[in-house]
C-alpha positions in Angstrom: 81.9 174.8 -41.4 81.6 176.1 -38.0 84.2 178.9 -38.4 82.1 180.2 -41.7 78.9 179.8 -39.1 80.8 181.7 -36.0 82.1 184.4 -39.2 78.6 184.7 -40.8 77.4 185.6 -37.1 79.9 187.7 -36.5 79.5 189.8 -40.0 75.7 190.1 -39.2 76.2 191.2 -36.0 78.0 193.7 -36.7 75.5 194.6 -40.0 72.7 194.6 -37.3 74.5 197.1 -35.1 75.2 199.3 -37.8 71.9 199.6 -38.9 70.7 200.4 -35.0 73.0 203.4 -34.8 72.2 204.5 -38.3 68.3 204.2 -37.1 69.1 206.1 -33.9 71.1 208.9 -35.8 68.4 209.7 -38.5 65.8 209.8 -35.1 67.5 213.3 -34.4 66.7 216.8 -36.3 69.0 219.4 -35.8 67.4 223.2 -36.7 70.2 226.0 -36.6 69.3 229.6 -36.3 71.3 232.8 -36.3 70.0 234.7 -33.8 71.9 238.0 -34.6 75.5 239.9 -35.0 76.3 241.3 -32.0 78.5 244.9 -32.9 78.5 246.9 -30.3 82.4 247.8 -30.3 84.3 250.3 -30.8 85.3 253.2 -33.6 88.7 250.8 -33.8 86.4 247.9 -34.6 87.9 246.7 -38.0 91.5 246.8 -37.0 93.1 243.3 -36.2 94.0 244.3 -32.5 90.0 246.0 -32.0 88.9 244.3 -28.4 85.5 245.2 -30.3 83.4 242.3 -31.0 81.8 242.7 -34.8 82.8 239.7 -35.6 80.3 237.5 -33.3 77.5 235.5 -34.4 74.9 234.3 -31.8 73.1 230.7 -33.6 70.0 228.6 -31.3 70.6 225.0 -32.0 66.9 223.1 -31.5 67.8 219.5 -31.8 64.4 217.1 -31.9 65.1 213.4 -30.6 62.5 211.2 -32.0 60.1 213.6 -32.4 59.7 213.3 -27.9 62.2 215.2 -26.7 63.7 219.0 -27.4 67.3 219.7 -27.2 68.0 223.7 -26.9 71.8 225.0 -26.9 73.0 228.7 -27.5 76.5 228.7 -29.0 78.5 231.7 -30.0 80.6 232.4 -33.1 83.9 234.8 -32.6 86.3 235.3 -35.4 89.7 235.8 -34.9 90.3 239.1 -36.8 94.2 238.3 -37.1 93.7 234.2 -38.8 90.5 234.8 -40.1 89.2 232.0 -38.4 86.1 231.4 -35.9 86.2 229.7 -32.5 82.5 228.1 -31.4 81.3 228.3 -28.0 78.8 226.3 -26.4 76.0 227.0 -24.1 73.8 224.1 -23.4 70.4 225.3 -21.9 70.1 225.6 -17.9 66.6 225.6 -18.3 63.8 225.3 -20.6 59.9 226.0 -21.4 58.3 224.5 -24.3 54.6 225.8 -24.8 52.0 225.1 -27.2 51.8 228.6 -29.3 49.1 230.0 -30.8 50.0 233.2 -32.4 51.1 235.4 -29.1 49.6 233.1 -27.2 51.4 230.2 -25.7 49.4 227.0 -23.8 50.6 224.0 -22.1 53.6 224.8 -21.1 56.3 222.2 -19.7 59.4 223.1 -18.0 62.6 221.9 -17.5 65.9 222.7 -15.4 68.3 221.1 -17.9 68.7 221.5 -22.0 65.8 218.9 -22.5 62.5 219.1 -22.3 59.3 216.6 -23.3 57.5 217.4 -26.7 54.1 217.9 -26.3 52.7 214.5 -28.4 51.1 215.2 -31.5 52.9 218.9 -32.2 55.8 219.6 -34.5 58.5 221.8 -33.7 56.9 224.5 -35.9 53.9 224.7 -33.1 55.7 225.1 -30.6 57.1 228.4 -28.9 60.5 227.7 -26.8 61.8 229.9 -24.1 65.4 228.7 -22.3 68.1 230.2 -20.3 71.8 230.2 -20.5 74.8 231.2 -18.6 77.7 233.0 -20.8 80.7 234.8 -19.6 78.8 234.4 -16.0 76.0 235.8 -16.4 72.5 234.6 -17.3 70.4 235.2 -20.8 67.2 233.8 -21.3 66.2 233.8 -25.3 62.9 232.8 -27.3 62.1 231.9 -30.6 60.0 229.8 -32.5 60.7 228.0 -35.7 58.6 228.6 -38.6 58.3 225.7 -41.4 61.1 227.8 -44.0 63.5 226.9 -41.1 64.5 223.0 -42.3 66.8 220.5 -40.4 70.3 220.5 -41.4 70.8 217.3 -43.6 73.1 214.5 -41.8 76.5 214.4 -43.0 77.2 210.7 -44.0 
């Protein structure tokens, strides 16, 4: 009888914990953009040994963390002409401002030196204009955008 008591606690446990990280994962939306192709190489550019870069994507990663926090990240796409395959670079935000937006312009603004940033309470990403910096290949971009309600949050992968 106790070891079906201790195993009964154990199992639910471990039920209980599941359910906690399955709450805290369905807390986040994740909004990918593509930003743009960057082409800006040369005449050689479709030839496998082109230092040209046509094949580069640029995509803005907005994740949204219980609808209180923003999470902004830059990341860059480069395929290898020879495999065919692409290699994803990361470039977490070094800073960010999240304002109120209300057509051009933007209110309220809060800042952050880091890839996180307070959401204003009662606003959905969709109101919201974000500006952030990044560093890439040392040097430093700064980006905005602003989602608009076509742009949905990629569905978790289970």
């Amino acid at each position: 009888m106790k070891r079906t008591c201790i195993a009964l606690s154990m199992l639910m446990s471990v039920v209980a914990s599941q359910g906690m990280m399955a709450a805290a994962i369905a807390q986040e939306a994740v909004y990918k953009v593509r930003l743009r192709d960057v082409s800006t190489g040369n005449a050689n550019q479709a030839s496998v040994f082109s230092s040209g870069d046509l094949d580069r994507e640029e995509w803005v990663v907005v994740t949204v963390v219980n609808n209180k926090q923003v999470k902004v990240r830059h990341t860059t796409s480069i395929k290898n002409k020879f495999w065919g395959t692409r290699q994803w670079h990361d470039h977490p935000a070094t800073a960010l401002r999240v304002c109120i937006s209300d057509g051009f312009d933007k209110k309220d603004c809060q800042t952050a030196n880091s890839d996180a940033v307070a959401m204003p309470s009662g606003k959905s990403i969709y109101d919201l204009a974000i500006d952030f910096k990044y560093s890439e290949g040392g040097n430093l971009y700064t980006r905005s955008i602003q989602l608009t309600p076509e742009v949905k949050p990629e569905q978790a992968a289970n």
